[in-house]
C-alpha positions in Angstrom: 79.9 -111.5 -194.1 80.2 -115.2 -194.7 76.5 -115.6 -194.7 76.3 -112.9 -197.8 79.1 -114.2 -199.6 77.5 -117.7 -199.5 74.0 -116.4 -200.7 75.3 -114.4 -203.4 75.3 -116.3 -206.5 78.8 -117.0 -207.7 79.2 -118.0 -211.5 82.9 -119.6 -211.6 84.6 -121.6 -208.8 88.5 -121.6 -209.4 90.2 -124.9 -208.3 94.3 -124.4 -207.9 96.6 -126.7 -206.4 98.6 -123.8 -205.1 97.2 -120.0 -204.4 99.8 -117.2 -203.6 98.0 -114.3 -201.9 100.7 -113.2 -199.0 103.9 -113.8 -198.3 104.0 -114.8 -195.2 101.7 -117.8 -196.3 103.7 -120.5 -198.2 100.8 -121.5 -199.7 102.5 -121.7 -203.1 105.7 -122.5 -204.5 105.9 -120.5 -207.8 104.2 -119.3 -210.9 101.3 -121.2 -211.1 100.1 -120.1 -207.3 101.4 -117.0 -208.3 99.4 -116.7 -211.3 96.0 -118.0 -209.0 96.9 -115.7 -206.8 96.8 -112.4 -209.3 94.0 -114.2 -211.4 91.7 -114.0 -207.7 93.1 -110.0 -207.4 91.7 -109.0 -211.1 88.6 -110.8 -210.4 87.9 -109.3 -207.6 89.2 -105.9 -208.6 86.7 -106.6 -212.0 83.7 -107.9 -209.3 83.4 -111.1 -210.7 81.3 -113.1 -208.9 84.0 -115.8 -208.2 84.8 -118.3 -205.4 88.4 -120.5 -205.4 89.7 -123.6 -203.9 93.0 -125.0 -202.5 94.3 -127.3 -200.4 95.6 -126.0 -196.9 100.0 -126.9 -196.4 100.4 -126.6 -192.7 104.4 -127.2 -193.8 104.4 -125.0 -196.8 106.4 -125.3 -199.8 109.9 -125.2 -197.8 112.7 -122.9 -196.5 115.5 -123.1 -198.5 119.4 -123.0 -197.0 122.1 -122.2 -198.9 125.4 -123.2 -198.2 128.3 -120.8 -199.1 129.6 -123.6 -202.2 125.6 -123.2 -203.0 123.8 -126.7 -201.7 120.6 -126.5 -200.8 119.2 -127.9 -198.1 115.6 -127.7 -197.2 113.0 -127.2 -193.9 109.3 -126.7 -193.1 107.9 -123.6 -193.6 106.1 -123.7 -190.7 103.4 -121.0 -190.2 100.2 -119.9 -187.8 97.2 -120.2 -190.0 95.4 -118.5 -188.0 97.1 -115.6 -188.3 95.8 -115.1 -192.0 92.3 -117.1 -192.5 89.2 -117.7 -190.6 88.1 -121.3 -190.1 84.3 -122.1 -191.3 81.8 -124.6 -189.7 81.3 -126.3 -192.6 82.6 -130.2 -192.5 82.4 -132.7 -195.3 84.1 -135.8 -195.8 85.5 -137.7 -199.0 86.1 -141.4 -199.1 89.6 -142.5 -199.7 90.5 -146.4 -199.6 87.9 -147.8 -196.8 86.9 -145.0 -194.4 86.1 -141.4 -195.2 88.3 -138.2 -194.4 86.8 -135.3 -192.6 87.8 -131.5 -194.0 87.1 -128.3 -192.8 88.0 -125.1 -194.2 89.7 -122.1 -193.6 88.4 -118.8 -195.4 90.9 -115.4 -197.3 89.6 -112.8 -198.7 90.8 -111.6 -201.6 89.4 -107.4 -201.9 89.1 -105.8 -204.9 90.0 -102.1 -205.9 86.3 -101.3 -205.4 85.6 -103.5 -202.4 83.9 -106.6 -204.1 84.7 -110.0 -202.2 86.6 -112.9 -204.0 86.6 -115.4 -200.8 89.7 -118.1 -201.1 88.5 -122.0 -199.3 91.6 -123.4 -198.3 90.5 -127.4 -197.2 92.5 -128.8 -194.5 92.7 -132.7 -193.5 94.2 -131.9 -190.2 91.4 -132.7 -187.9 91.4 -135.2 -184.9 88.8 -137.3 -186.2 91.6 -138.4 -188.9 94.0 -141.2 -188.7 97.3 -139.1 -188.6 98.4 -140.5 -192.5 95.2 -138.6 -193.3 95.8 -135.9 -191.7 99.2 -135.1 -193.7 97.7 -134.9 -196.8 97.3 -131.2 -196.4 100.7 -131.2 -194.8 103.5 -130.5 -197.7 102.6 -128.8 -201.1 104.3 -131.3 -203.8 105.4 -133.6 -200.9 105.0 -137.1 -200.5 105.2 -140.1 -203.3 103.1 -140.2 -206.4 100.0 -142.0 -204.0 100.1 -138.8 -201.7 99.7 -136.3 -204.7 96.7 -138.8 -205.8 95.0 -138.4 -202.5 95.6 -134.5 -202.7 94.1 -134.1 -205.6 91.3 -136.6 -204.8 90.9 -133.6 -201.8 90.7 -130.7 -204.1 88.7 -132.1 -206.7 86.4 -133.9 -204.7 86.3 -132.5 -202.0 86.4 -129.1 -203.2 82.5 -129.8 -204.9 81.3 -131.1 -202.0 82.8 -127.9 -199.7 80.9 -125.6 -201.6 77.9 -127.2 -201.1 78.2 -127.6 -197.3 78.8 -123.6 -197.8 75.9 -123.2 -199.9 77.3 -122.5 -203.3 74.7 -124.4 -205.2 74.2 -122.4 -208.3 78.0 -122.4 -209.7 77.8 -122.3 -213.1 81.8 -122.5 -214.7 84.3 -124.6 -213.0 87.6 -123.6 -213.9 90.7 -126.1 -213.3 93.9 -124.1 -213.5 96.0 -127.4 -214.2 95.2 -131.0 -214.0 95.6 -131.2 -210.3 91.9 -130.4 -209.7 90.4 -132.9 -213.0 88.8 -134.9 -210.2 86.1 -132.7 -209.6 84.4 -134.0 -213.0 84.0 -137.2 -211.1 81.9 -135.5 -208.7 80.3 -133.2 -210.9 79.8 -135.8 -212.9 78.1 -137.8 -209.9 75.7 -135.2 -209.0 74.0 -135.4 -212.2 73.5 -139.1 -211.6 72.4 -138.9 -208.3 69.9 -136.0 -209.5 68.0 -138.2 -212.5 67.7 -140.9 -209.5 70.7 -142.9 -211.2 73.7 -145.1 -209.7 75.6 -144.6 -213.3 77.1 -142.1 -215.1 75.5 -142.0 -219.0 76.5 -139.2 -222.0 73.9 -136.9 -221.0 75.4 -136.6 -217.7 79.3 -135.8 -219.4 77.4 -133.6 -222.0 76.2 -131.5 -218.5 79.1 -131.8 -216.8 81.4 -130.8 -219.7 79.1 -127.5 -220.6 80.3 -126.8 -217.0 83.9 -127.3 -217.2 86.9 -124.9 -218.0 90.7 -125.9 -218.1 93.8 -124.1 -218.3 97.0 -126.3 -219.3 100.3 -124.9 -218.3 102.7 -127.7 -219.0 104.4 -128.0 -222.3 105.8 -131.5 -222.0 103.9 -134.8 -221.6 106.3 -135.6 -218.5 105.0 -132.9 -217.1 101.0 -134.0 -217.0 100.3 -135.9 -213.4 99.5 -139.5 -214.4 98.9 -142.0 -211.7 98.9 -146.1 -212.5 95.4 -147.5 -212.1 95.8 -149.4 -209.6 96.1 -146.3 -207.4 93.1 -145.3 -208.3 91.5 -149.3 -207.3 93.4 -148.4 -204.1 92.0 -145.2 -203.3 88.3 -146.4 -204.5 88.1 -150.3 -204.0 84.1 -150.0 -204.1 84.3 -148.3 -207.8 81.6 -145.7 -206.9 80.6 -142.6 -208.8 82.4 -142.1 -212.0 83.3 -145.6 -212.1 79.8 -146.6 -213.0 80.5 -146.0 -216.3 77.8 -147.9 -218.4 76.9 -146.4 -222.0 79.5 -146.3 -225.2 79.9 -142.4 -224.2 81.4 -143.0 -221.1 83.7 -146.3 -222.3 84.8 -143.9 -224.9 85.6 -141.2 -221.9 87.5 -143.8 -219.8 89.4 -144.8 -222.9 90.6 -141.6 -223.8 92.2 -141.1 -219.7 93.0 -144.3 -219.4 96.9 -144.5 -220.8 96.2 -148.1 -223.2 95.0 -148.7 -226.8 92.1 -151.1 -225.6 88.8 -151.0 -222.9 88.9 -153.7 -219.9 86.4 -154.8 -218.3 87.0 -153.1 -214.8 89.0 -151.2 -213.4 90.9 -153.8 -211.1 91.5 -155.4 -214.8 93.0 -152.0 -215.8 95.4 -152.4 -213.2 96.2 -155.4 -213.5 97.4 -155.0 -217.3 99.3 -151.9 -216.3 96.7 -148.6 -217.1 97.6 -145.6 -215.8 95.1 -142.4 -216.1 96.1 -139.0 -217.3 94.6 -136.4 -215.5 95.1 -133.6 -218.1 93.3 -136.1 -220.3 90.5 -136.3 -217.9 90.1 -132.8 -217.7 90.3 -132.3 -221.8 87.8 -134.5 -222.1 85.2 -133.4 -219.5 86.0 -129.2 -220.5 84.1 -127.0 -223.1 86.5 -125.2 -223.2 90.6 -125.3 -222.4 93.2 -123.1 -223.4 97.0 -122.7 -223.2 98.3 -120.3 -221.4 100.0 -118.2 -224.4 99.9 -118.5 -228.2 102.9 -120.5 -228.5 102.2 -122.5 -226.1 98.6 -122.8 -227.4 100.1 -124.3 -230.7 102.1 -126.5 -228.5 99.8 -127.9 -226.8 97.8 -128.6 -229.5 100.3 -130.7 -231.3 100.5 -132.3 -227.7 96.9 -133.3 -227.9 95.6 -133.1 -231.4 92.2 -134.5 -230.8 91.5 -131.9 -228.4 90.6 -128.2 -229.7 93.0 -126.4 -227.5 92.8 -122.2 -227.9 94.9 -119.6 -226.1 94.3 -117.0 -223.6 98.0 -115.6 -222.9 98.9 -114.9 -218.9 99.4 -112.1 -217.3 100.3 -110.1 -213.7 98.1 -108.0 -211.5 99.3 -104.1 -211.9 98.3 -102.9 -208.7 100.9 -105.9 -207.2 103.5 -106.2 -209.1 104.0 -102.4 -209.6 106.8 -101.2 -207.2 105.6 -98.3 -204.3 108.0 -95.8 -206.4 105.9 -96.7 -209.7 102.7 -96.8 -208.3 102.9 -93.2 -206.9 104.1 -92.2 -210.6 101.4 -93.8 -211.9 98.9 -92.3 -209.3 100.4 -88.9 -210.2 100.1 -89.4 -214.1 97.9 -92.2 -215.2 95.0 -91.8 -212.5 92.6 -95.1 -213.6 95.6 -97.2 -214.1 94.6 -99.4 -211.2 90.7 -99.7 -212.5 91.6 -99.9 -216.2 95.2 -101.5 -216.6 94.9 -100.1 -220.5 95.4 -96.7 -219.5 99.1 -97.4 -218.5 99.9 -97.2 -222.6 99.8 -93.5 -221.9 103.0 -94.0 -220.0 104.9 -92.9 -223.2 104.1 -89.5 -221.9 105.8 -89.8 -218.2 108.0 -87.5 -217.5 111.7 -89.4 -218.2 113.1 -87.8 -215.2 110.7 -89.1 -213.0 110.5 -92.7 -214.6 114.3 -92.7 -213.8 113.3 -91.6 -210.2 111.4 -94.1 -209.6 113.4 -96.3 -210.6 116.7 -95.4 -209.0 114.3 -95.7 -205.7 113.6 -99.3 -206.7 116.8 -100.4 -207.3 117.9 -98.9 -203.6 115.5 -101.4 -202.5 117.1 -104.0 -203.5 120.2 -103.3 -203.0 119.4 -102.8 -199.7 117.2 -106.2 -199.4 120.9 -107.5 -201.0 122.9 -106.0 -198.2 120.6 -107.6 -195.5 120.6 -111.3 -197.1 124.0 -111.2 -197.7 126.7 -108.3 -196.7 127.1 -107.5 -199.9 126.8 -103.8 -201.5 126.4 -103.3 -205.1 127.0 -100.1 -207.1 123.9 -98.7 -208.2 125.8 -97.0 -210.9 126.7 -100.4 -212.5 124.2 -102.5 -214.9 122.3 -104.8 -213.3 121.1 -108.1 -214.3 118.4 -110.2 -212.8 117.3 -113.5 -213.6 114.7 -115.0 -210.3 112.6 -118.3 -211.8 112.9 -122.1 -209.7 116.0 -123.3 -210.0 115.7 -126.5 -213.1 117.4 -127.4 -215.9 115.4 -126.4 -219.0 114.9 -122.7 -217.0 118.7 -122.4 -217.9 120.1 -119.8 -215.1 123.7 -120.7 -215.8 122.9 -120.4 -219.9 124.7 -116.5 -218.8 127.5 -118.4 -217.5 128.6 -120.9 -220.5 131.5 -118.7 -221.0 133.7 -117.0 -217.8 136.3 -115.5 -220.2 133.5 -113.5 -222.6 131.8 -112.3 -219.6 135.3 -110.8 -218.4 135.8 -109.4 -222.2 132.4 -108.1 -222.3 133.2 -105.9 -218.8 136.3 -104.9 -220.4 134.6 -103.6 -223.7 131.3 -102.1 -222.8 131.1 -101.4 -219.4 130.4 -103.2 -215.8 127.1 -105.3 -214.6 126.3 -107.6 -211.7 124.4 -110.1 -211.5 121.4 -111.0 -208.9 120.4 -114.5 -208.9 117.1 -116.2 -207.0 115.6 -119.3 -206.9 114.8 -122.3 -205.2 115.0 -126.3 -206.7 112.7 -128.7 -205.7 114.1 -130.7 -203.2 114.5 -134.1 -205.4 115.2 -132.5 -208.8 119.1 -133.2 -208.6 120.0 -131.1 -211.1 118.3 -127.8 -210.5 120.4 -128.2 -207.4 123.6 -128.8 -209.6 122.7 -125.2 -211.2 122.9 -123.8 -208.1 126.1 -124.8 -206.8 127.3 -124.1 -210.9 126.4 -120.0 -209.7 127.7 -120.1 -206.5 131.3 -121.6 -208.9 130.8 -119.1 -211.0 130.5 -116.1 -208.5 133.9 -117.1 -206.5 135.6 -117.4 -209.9 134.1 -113.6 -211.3 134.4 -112.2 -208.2 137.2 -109.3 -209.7 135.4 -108.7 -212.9 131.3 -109.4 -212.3 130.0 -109.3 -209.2 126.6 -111.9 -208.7 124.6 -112.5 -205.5 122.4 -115.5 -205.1 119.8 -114.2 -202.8 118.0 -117.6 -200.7 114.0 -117.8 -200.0 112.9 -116.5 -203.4 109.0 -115.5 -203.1 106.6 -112.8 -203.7 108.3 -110.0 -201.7 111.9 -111.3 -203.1 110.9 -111.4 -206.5 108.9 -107.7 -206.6 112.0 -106.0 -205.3 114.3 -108.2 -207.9 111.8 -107.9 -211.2 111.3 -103.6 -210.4 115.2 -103.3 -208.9 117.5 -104.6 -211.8 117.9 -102.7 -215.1 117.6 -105.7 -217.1 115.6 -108.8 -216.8 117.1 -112.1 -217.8 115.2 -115.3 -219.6 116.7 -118.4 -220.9 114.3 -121.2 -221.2 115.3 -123.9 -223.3 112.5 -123.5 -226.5 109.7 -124.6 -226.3 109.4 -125.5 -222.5 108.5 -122.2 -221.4 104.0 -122.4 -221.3 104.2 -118.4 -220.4 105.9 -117.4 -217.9 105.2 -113.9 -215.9 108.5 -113.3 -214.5 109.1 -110.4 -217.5 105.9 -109.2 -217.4 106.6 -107.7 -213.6 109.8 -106.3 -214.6 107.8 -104.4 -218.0 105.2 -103.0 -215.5 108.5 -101.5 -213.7 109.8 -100.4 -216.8 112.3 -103.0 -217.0 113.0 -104.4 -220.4 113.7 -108.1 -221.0 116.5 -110.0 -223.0 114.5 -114.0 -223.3 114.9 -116.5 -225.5 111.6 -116.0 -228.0 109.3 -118.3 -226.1 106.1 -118.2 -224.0 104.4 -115.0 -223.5 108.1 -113.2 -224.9 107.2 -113.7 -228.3 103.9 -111.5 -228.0 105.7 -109.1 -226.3 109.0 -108.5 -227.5 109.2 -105.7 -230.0 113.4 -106.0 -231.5 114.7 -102.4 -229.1 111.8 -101.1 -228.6 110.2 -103.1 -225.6 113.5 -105.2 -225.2 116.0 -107.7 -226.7 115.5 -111.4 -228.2 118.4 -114.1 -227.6 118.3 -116.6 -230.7 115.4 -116.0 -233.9 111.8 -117.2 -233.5 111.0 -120.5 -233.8 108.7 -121.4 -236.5 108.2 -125.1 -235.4 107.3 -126.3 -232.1 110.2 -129.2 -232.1 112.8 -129.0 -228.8 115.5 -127.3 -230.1 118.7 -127.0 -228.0 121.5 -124.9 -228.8 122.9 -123.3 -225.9 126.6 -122.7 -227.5 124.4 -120.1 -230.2 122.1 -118.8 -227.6 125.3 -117.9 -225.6 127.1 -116.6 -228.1 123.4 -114.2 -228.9 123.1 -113.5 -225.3 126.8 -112.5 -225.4 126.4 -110.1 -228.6 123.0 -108.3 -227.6 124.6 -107.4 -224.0 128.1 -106.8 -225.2 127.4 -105.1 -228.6 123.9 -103.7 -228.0 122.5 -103.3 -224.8 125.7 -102.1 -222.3 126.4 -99.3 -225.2 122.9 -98.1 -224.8 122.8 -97.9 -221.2 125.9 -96.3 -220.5 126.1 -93.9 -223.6 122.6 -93.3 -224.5 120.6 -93.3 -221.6 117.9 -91.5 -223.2 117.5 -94.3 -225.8 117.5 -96.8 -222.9 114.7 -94.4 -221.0 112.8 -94.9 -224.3 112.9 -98.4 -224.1 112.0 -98.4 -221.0 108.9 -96.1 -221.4 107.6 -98.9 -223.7 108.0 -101.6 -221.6 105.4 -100.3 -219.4 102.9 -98.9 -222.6 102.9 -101.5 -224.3 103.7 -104.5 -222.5 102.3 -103.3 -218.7 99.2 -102.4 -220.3 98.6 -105.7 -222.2 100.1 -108.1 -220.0 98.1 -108.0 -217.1 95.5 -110.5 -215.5 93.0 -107.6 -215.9 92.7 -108.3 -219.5 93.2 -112.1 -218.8 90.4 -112.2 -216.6 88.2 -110.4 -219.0 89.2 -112.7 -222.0 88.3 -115.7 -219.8 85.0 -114.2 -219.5 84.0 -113.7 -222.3 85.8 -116.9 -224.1 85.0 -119.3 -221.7 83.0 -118.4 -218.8 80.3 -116.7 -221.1 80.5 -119.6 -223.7 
């Protein structure tokens, strides 16, 4: 199979720092391997003649421990590799300070609905031909100082290109970074050409090639958020100044002005460090890209004010149908919509499910989780009462506790329209402090509503967690402080379950939200694309749709609430979905 995958001709090579394809591999730690992961599905499931890259995390993300006041503590997520992928012969080696450092890979395949192939290269340091600090760097995902995540993404990048050229992928015609993390790659890329016209410098025919070839997807809204390293990392990781640092025309000083993080050119790069450079790698990777998108309109329009000299366009996310879909919904759809898995359009013909059934299906789902509840935590919930979910990492502009501003209105609100619980999920990254606060703010919040709301925090959130939580509550939750929210696909999962969302208008929400038709808004739209923080009149809207709106409808017109629910699925299941994502990407940018 390998040596007919590797003779096939592939036309787009997918580079993500993290991939999400099981859960039993912690190869990811949230929506952006997530997103790789269901972008690799739909490709496959559409036969595109793809091929992806990652880095290998013998340790994982981590496995979270939850204390009962809330504080998180944190372990390796140890796992057998060899229980999921297939190690290839190949071996290449990428030079890093003074010596070089051997990777092999190990092989997933990702099958589609009509068999075609999508194989995943996962690139792995740990071999015993490396010093052991080498041999870490494909130990942690997001572990390690700012020097490790440099030599990481010197891995993927670099040694990605060179991978699929000891596996015979020659004839790769789109390279498609999904985030900054893989921008190195353009230095090798960028290399080859050299090396082909007999050259030992980069000149602008070279970029012009290279950047035909190139496709970037930004999902970070802030500039904090873009991985920039000082130069004089970069001096440390390549002391000899080979490949893209033979940068000799005006085309190329122009390039390494725009990454480089100064108003002026320096001679070298040892002067760049020296006077205190850093270089941006989303800047690298907008400049060497034909063509780079945000990952929803908003957040297109975002981005663009971010970077201004840059023409940034928008292909909006989405979720893979045939995964996200819960067993109880899939059989409905199997029953009723019959192409749904082939053609994710056909599922705006859900209008016409029978209610009954969509209720069915539903009730089923939320048994699930309940049950999945019991097991975590002893805990049984009524199925009869509302329930709310909210499951997204644990960090402060994410806004979990935005819900819990106010202990006494919650306690009204149960008193006036009706009961709901809560079910919370989601892990902080082990040094962001205050996601950890939030945490430990729920955990408060559940002792002290323990007689009027009940709320679970359920520990270990990934992909099995969160499809039981987005298909099993009857409302999903989304407070992202505006406009720090790129997408996000939490809601989208819930909509292909028939679950309607109450979200701040942000990210993919403000496509999709249709004022009680396909859900609820908290707050008005944002015209702007300033940060604007006002969590005492998003409480107080969150309060008034759930109170005033949303608890009436469920519990005295569930028929309305069916309806709702109906068109969640037809027209928000049927749009949202990385079938129609893939297919915009290739025809916007792979085709371009």
């Amino acid at each position: 199979m390998a040596d007919k995958l590797t003779t096939q001709k592939r036309l787009v090579a997918y580079f993500s720092m993290e991939i999400a394809l099981e859960n039993a591999m912690p190869s990811y730690s949230g929506g952006l391997g997530v997103l790789a992961g269901d972008t690799i599905r739909a490709a496959a499931d559409l036969k595109l003649p793809m091929v992806a890259i990652s880095l290998l995390y013998r340790k994982g993300f981590f496995t979270q421990i939850l204390s009962e006041d809330g504080v998180q503590t944190e372990e390796p997520a140890e796992w057998r590799v060899e229980d999921f992928l297939k190690e290839e012969p190949a071996r290449v080696s990428v030079p890093l300070e003074n010596r070089r450092v051997e990777l092999r890979c190990w092989r997933y395949d990702a099958v589609g609905a009509r068999g075609h192939i999508v194989p995943i290269y996962f690139l792995d340091a740990d071999l015993p031909s490396n010093e052991e600090r080498d041999r870490n760097l494909t130990g942690s995902l997001y572990g390690g100082d700012s020097y490790y995540r440099l030599c990481q993404e010197v891995l993927l990048g670099i040694g990605g290109v060179r991978m699929l050229r000891a596996l015979g992928y020659e004839d790769i015609s789109r390279y498609h970074m999904n985030e900054g993390h893989a921008a190195l790659l353009t230095l090798e890329l960028l290399g080859e050409e050299a090396e082909k016209a007999g050259r030992e410098s980069v000149i602008g025919e070279d970029i012009e090639k290279v950047r035909r070839k190139c496709v970037f997807t930004t999902h970070t809204p802030v500039p904090a958020g873009h991985d920039r390293f000082p130069m004089e990392f970069l001096t440390r990781a390549f002391p000899e100044q080979t490949g893209f640092f033979n940068l000799k025309d005006a085309s190329s000083a122009e390039l390494l002005k725009r990454v480089l993080q100064a108003e002026s050119n320096f001679p070298d790069l040892h002067d760049a460090a020296r006077r205190g450079a850093s270089v941006n790698m989303t800047q690298l990777a907008l400049g060497l890209s034909n063509f780079v998108n945000g990952v929803a309109k908003k957040h297109g329009e975002v981005s663009r004010r971010m970077f201004p000299e840059f023409l940034i366009e928008a292909i909006t996310n989405g979720v893979h149908a045939a995964t996200w879909a819960a067993p109880a919904f899939q059989q409905l759809f199997d029953r009723y919509i019959p192409s749904w898995r082939e053609d994710n359009y056909s599922l705006r013909s859900a209008l016409g499910l029978p209610v009954e059934e969509v209720w069915a299906a539903h009730l089923i789902s939320k048994h699930e989780l309940f049950e999945t509840v019991r097991l975590k935590t002893g805990l049984k919930l009524d199925p009869e009462v509302f329930t709310i979910g909210f499951a997204r990492r644990a960090t402060s502009y994410k806004r979990a506790d935005l819900i819990l501003s106010d202990l006494d209105r919650l306690r009204e609100i149960v008193k006036n329209a009706g009961k709901f619980q809560i079910v919370f999920a989601g892990k902080a990254h082990p040094n962001d402090g205050s996601g950890k606060e939030i945490i430990k703010k729920i955990f408060k919040a559940k002792k002290a509503l323990k007689k009027n709301v009940q709320i679970v925090f359920l520990d270990n959130y990934n992909m099995e967690l969160g499809g039981k939580i987005t298909a099993g509550v009857d409302l999903w939750l989304n407070t992202p402080q505006f406009p720090l929210e790129a997408s996000g696909t939490s809601g989208m999962k819930a909509a292909l379950n028939g679950v309607p969302s109450l979200s701040i208008l942000d990210g993919w929400w403000v496509e999709g939200h249709i004022e009680g038709v396909t859900g609820w808004s908290i707050g008005e739209l944002h015209r702007g694309t300033d940060v604007s923080t006002d969590n005492a009149g998003e409480a107080e809207s969150l309060y008034h749709k759930l109170g005033d709106v949303i608890l009436p409808l469920y519990y005295n017109d569930r028929q309305k609430f069916l309806e709702v629910m109906l068109h969640a699925i037809a027209i928000n299941g049927s749009f949202f979905n990385t079938q129609r994502m893939v297919q915009q990407y290739v025809t916007d940018a792979y085709l371009r």
